[in-house]
N, CA, C and O of each residue as an XYZ file, in Angstrom:
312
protein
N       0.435      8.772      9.243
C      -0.625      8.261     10.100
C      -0.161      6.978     10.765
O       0.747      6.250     10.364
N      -0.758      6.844     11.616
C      -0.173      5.664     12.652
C      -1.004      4.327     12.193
O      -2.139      4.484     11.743
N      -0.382      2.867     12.318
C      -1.384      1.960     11.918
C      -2.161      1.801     12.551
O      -3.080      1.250     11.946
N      -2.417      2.014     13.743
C      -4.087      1.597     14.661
C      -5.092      2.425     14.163
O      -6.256      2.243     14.522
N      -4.636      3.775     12.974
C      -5.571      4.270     12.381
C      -6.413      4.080     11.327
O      -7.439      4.613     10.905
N      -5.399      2.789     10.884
C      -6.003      1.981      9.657
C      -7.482      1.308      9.471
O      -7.690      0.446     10.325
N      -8.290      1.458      8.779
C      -9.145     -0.059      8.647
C      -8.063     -1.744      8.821
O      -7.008     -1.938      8.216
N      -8.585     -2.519      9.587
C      -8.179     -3.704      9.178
C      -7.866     -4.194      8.448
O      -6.799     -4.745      8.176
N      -9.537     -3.980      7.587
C      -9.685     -4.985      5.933
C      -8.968     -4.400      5.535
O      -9.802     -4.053      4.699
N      -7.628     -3.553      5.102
C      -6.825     -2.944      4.669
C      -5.828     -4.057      4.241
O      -5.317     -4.383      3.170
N      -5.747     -4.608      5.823
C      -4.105     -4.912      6.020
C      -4.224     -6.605      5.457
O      -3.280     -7.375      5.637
N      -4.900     -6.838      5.092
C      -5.495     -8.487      4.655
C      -5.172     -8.235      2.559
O      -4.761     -9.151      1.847
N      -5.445     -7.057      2.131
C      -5.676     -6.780      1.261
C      -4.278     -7.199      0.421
O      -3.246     -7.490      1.025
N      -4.340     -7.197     -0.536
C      -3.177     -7.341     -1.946
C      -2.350     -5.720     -2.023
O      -2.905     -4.990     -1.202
N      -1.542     -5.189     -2.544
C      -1.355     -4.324     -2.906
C      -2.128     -3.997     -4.006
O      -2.631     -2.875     -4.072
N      -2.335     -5.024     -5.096
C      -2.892     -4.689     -6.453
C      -4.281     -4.587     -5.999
O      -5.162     -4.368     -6.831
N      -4.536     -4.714     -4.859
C      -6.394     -4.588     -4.707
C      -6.694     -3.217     -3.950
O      -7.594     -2.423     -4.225
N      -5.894     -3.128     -3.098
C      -5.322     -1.412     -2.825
C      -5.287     -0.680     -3.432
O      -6.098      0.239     -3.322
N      -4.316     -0.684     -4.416
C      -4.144     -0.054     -5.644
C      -5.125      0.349     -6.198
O      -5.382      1.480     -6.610
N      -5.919     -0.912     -6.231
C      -6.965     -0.351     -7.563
C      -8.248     -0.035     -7.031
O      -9.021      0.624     -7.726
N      -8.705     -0.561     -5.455
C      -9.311      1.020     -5.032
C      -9.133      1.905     -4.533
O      -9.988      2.585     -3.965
N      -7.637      2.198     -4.636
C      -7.512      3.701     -4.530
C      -7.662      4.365     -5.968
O      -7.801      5.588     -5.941
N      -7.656      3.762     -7.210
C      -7.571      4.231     -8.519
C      -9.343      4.111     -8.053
O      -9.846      5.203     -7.789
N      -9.692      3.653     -8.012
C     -11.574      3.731     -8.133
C     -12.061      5.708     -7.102
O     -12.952      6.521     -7.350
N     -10.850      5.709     -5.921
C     -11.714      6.231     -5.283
C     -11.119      8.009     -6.643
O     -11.735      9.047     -6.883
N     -10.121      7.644     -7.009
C      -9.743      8.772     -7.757
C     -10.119      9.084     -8.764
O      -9.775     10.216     -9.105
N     -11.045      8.237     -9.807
C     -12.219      8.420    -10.681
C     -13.099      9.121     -9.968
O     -13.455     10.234    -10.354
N     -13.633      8.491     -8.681
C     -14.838      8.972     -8.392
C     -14.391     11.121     -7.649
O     -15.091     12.125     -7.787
N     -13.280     10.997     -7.086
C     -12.954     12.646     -6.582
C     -13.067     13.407     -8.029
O     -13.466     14.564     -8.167
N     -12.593     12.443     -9.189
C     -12.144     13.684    -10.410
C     -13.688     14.129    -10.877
O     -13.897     15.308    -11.161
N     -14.502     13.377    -10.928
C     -15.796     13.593    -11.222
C     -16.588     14.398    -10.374
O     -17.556     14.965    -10.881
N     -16.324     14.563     -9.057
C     -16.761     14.717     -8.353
C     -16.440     17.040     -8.385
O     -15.455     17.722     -8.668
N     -17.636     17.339     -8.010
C     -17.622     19.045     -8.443
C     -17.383     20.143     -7.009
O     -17.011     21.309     -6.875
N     -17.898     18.858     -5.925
C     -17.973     20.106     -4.551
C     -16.998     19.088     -3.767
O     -17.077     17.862     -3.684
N     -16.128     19.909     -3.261
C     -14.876     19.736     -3.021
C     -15.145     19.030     -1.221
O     -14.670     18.058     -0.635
N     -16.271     20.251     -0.780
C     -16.750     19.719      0.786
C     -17.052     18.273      0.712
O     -16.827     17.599      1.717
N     -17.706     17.506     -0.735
C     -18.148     16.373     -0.202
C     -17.350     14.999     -0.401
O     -17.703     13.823     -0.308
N     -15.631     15.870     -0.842
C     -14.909     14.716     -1.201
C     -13.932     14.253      0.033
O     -13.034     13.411      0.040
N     -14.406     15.067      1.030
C     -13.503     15.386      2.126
C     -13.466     13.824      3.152
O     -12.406     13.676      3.759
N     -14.218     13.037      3.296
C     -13.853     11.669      2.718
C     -13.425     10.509      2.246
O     -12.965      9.455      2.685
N     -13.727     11.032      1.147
C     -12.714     10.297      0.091
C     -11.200     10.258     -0.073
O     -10.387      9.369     -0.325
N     -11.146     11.339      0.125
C      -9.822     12.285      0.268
C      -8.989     11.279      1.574
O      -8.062     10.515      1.305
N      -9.468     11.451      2.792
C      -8.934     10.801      3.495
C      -8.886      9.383      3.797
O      -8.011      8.828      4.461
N     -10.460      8.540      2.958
C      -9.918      7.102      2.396
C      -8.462      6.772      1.781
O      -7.630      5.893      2.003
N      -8.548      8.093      0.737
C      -7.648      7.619     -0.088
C      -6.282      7.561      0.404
O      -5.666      6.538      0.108
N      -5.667      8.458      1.105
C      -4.326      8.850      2.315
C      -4.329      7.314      3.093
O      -3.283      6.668      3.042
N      -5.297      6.846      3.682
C      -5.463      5.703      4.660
C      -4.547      4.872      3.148
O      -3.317      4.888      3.092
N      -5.010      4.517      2.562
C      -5.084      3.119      1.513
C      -3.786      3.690      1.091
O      -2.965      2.783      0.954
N      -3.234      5.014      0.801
C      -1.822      4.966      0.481
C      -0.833      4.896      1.479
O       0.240      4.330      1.267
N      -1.096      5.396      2.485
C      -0.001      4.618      3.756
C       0.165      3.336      3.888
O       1.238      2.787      4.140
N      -1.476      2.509      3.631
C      -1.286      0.874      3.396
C      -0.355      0.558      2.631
O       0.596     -0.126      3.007
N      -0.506      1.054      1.326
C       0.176      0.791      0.083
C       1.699      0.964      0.554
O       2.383     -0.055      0.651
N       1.992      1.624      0.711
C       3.405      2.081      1.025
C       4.029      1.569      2.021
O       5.242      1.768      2.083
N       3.334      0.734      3.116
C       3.892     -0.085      4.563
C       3.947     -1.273      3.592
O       5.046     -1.756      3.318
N       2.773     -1.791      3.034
C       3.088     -3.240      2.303
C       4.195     -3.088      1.033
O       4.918     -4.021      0.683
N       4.201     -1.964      0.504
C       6.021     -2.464     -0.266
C       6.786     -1.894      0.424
O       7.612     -1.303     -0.272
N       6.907     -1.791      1.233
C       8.474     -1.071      1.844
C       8.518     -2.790      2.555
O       9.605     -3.367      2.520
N       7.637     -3.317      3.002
C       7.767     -4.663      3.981
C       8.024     -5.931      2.579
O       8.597     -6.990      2.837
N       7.487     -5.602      1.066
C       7.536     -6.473      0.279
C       9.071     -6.169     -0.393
O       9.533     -7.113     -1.034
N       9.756     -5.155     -0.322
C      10.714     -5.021     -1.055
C      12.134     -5.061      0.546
O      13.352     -4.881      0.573
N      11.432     -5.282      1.269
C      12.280     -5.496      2.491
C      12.454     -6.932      2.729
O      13.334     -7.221      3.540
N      11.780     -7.914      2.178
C      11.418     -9.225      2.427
C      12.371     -9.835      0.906
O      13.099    -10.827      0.861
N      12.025     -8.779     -0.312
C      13.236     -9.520     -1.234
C      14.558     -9.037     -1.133
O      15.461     -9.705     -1.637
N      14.834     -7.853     -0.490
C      16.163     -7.504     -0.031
C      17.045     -8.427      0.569
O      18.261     -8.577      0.449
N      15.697     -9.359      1.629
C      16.236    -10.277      2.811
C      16.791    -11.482      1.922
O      17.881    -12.030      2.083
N      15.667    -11.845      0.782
C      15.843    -13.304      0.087
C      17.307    -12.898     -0.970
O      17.888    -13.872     -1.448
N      17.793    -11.657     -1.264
C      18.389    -11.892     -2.656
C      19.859    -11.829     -1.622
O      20.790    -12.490     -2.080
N      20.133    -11.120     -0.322
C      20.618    -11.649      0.258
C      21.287    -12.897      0.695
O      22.483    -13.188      0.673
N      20.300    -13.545      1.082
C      20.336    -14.764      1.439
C      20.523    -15.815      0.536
O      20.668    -17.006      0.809
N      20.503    -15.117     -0.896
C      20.716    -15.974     -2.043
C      22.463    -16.132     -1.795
O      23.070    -17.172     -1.539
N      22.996    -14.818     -1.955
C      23.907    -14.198     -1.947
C      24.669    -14.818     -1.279
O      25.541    -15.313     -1.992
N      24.839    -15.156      0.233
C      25.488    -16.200      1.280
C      25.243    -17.320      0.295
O      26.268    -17.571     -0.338
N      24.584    -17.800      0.086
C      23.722    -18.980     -0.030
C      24.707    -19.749     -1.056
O      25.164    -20.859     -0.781
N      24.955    -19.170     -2.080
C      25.894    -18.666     -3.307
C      27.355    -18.877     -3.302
O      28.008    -19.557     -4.093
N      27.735    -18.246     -2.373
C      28.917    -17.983     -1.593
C      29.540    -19.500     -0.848
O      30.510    -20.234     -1.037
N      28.724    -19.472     -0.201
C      29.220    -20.882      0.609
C      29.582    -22.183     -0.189
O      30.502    -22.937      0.129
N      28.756    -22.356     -1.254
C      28.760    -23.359     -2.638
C      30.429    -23.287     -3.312
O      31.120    -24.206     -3.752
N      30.678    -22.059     -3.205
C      31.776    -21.790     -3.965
C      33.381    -22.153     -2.883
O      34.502    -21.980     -3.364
């Protein structure tokens, strides 16, 4: 999905707050008996995992950059 498809309040969010309502919305599907009315939820939940997955690919792209930069950093000392 593309990001202009996102909610906003998404992109402000924590991963761990993401996370854990997407774990809320997946209590509520497992409980849940008619499949038509999770249809929904279902696609909340897809939205909030593309979030999830742009914010660590950008959080584990950002310590790639720093352990890097340690790395030069390191280097030059020596």
């Amino acid at each position: 999905m593309k990001e202009k498809n996102l909610p906003d309040d998404n992109s402000s969010k924590s991963i761990e707050d993401l996370t854990e309502e997407a774990n809320k919305i997946i209590d509520n599907l497992e409980k849940e008996k008619d499949l038509q009315n999770s249809l929904d939820s279902y696609q909340k939940l897809i939205k909030l995992n593309n979030t999830i997955e742009k914010k660590f690919y950008a959080r584990s792209k950002e310590i790639t950059q720093d352990y890097k930069d340690r790395i030069k950093k390191n280097e030059k000392k020596t």
